[in-house]
N, C-alpha and C positions, 0 to 999 in steps of 0.2 A: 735868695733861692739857694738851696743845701746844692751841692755835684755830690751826687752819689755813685761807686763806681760797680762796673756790671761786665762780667766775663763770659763771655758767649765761645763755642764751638763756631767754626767756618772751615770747610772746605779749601783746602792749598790753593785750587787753580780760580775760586771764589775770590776768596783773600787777594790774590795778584790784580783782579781784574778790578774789585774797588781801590786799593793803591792806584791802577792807570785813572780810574776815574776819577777819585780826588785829585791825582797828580794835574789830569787835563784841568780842572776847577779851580786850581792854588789854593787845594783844602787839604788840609792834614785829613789821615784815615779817620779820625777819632768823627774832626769836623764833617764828614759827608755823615758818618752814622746818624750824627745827632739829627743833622738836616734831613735823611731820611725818615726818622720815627719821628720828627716832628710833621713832615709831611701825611706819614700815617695817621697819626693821631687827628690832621684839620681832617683826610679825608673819610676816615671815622666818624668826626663829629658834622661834620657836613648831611651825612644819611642817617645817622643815632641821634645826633642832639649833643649836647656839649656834655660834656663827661664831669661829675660832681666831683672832688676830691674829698675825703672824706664824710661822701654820703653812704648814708648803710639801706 
């Protein structure tokens, strides 16, 4: 699998508050993101159906 990288805008007092919650987790910031659009993404396809990659 490629790591492709992605710069997002956030919010100062945002930003602090995922740092305490990774920090509570023993997850780098990077680490809670992924796990949350991973999260997004099952419960996406849990109500859509499983997301094709390369379907047109």
């Amino acid at each position: 699998m490629a790591i492709k990288n992605l710069s997002a805008r956030i919010e100062q007092n945002m930003l602090h508050k995922l740092f305490v919650v990774a920090d509570y987790d023993g997850r780098s910031a990077n680490s809670q993101i992924n796990i949350l659009i991973c999260e997004c993404v099952e419960q996406y396809e849990v109500k859509h159906g499983e997301i094709q990659i390369g379907a047109k």
